[in-house]
C-alpha positions as CSV (number, residue, x, y, z in Angstrom):
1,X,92.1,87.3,106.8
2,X,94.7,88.9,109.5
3,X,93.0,90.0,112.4
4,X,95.3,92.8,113.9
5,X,93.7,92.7,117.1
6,X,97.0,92.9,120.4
7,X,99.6,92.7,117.3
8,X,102.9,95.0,117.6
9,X,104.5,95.3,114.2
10,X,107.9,97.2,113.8
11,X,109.4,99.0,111.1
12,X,112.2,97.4,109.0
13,X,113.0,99.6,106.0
14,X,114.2,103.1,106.2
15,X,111.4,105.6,104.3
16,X,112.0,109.2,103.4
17,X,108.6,109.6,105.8
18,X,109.6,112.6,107.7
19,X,110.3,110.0,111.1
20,X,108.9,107.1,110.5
21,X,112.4,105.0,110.2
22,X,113.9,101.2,111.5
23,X,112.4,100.7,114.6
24,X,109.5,102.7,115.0
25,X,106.9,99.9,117.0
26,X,103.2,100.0,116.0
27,X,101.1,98.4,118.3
28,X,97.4,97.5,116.8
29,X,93.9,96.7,118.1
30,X,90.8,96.4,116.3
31,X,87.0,96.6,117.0
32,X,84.8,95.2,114.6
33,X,86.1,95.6,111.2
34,X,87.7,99.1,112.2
35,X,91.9,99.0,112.8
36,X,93.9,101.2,114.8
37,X,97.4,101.5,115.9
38,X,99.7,103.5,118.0
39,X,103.4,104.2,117.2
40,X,106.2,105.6,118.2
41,X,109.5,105.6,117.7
42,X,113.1,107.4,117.5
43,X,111.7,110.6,115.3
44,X,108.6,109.7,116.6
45,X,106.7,111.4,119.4
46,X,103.4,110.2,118.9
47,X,101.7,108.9,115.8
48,X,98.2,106.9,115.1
49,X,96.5,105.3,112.6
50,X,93.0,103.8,111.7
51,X,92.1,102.0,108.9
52,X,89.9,98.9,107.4
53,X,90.5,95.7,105.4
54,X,89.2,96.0,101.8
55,X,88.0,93.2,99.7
56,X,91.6,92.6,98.8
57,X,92.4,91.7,102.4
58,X,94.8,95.3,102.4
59,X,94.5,97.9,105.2
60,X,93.7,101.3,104.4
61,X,93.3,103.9,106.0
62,X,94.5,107.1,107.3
63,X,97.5,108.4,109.2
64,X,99.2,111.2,111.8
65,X,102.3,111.8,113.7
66,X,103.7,114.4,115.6
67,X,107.8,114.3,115.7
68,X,110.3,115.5,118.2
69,X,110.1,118.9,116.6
70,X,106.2,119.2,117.1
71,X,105.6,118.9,113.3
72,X,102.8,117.5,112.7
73,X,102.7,115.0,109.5
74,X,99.4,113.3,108.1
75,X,98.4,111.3,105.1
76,X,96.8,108.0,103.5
77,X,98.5,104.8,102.9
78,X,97.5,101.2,102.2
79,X,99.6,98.1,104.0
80,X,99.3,94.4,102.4
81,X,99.7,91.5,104.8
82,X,101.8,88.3,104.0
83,X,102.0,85.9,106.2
84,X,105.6,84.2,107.0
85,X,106.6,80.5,107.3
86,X,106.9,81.1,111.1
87,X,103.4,82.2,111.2
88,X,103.8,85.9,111.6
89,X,103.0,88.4,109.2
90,X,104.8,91.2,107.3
91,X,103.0,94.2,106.1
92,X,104.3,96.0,103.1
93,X,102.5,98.9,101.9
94,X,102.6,102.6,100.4
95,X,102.1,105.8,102.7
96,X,101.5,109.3,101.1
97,X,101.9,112.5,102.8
98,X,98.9,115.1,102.7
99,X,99.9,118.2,100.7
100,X,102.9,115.4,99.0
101,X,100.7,113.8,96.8
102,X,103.1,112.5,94.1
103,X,105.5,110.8,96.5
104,X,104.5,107.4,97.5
105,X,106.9,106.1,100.9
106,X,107.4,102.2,100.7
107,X,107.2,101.2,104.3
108,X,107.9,97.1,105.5
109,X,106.5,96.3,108.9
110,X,107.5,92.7,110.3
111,X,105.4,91.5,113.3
112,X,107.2,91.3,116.8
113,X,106.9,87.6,118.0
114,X,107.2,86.8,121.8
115,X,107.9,83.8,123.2
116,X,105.0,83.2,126.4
């Protein structure tokens, strides 16, 4: 099982997720079996997550963000990890806005590897 504890994943698709585009950096820690991450990005003035790993080794969880505009933007989504040959992880998953309920986003988030 991933353990998303001091792992910074960025996002690589572009979504129709009112912000969340190529580029926006989440950066995760986890307590226990409780996840939570911090993002931002370009349409992105603050945004956070927090979430736990099913029997199906997926994240769910719940979401908000607050864009450059001061909208603020909440929802569900559930993130599936797959680990890579170079031993990071990709998580591909499906957010949904609240009050949007028949619009699922797909979002791709590739982990940010550095060299130490």
């Amino acid at each position: 099982m991933l353990h998303f504890n001091n792992r910074i994943f960025i996002c690589s698709t572009d979504t129709n997720l009112k912000g969340i585009t190529v580029g926006t950096k989440f950066y995760y820690s986890q307590y226990d079996g409780i996840v939570n991450a911090s993002f931002i990005g370009r349409d992105i003035l603050m945004g956070e997550l927090v979430g736990m790993v099913n029997q199906q080794d997926q994240l769910e969880g719940i979401f908000n963000f607050c864009n450059y505009n001061f909208e603020f933007f909440s929802g569900t989504f559930t993130l599936t990890p797959k680990k890579l040959p170079n031993k990071s992880y990709k998580l591909h998953g499906l957010w949904v806005l609240s009050g949007d309920e028949t619009i699922e986003h797909d979002l791709i988030l590739e982990e940010l590897l550095y060299n130490v």
